[in-house]
N, C-alpha and C positions, 0 to 999 in steps of 0.2 A: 201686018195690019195693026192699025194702030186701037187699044183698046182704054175704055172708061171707066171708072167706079169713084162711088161715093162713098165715103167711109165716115160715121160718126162712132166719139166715144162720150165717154164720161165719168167719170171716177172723183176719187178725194185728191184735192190739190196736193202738190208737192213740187219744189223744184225740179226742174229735170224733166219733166211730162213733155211737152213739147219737142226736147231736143233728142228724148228718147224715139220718140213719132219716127219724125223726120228721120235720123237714123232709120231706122227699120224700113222706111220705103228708100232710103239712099242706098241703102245695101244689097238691094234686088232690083235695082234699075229703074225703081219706078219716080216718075216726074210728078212733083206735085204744084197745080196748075193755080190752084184757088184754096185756100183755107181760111177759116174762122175761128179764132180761142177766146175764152174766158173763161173769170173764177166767179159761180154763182153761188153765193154761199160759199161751204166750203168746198165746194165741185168744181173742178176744173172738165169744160166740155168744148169739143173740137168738132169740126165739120170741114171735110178735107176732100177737094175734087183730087183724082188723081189720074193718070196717064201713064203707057207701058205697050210694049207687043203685047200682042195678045196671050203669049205663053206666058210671060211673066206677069200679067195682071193674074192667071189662075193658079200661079203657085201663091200669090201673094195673099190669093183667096185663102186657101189650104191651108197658108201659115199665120194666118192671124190669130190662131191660138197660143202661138208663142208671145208672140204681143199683148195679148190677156196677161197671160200668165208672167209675163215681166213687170206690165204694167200694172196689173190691177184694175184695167180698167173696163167695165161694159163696152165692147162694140159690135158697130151692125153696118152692115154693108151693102150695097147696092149698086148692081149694073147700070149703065146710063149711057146715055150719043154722046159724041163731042160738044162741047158749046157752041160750034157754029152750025149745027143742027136743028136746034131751037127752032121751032114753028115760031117767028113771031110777028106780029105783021106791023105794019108800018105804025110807028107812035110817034107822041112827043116827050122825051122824059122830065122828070121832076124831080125835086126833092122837097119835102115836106117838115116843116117843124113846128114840133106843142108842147109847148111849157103849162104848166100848171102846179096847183098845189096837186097832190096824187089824193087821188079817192079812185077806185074802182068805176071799170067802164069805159075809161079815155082811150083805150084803145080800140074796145069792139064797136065803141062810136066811130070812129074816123076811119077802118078798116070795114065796118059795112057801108059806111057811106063808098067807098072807092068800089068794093066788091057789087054793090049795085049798078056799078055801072059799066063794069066789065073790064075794070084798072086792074090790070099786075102790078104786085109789089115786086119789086127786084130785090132791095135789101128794106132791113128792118131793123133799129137796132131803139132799146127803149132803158131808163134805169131811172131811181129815183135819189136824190141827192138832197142829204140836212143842210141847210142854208143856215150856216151858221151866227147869223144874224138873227134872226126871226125864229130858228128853231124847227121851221115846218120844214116837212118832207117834200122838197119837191120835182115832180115827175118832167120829165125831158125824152122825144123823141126824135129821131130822123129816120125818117122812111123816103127811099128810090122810089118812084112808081113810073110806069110807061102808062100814059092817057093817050086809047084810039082814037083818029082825028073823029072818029061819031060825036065825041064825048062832046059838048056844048062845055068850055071853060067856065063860060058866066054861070051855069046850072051847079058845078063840082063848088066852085069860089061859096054859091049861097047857100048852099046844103053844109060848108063846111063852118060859112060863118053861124049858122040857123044852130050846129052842135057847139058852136066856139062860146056864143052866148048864151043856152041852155045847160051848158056846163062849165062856166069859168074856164076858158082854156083858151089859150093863144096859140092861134094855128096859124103858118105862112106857107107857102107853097108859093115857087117858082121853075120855068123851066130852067133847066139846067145842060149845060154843052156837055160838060164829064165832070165824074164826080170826083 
């Protein structure tokens, strides 16, 4: 039988984090399905779906101290279904983008607007970039969501434009075939 876990870390960057990972799940059999990296700051943090029998995901349990302790790194881990498990019911997906200058808020704006209406975000990813032109800091996002066919398009588009112009922000949003 086939078994699941989610594994995040996080630690002080350094070359080699990464390829030190993957090593240590290659060497116990275990398959890694889905992963996530970057360097935040000076922290390098990973988030890593993985796959294995079931015996071998619980030794992998058991030995993630040696992984600490090589790596230096914080991790935590967690049981999980396979992905094609997922309760998810029938959507349309999207992808979402908001440029702005960055000021605080841009995100719990456009992430409660989706969460009121019952949108999952699938992925998320947000950073703020010096335009080195102009000097200003500015914020860029792309967010997945899956919109239930409940969702009235014209209602999310005007709630979106209603924060787009109450907070200087350019937001697009289309459906999207794959990402």
């Amino acid at each position: 039988m086939r078994s699941y876990v989610v594994i995040s870390t996080m630690g002080s960057d350094r070359p080699g984090l990464a390829k030190e990972i993957a090593e240590f799940f290659t060497a116990r059999g275990i398959n890694i399905e889905r992963s996530r990296g970057c360097v935040l700051g000076n922290e390098f943090g990973m988030i890593i779906l993985t796959s294995g029998k079931t015996d071998d995901i619980e030794r992998l349990i058991k030995d993630l101290d040696s992984l600490r302790e090589k790596t230096k790194l914080e991790i935590f881990v967690r049981k999980t279904k396979a992905p094609s498990h997922r309760d998810v019911l029938p959507s349309i997906p999207y992808k979402l983008i908001a440029t702005s200058i960055d000021h605080p808020g841009i995100i719990h704006q456009i992430c409660k607007s989706l969460q009121l209406r019952g949108v999952s975000i699938e992925d998320i990813s947000t950073n703020v970039d010096n335009n080195p032109f102009t000097g200003a800091n500015v914020f860029h996002m792309v967010c997945y969501f899956s919109l239930p066919p409940a969702v009235k398009i014209i209602d999310l588009k005007n709630d979106l434009n209603r924060i787009s112009d109450e907070y200087n922000i350019d937001i697009r949003f289309d459906a999207v075939i794959s990402k």
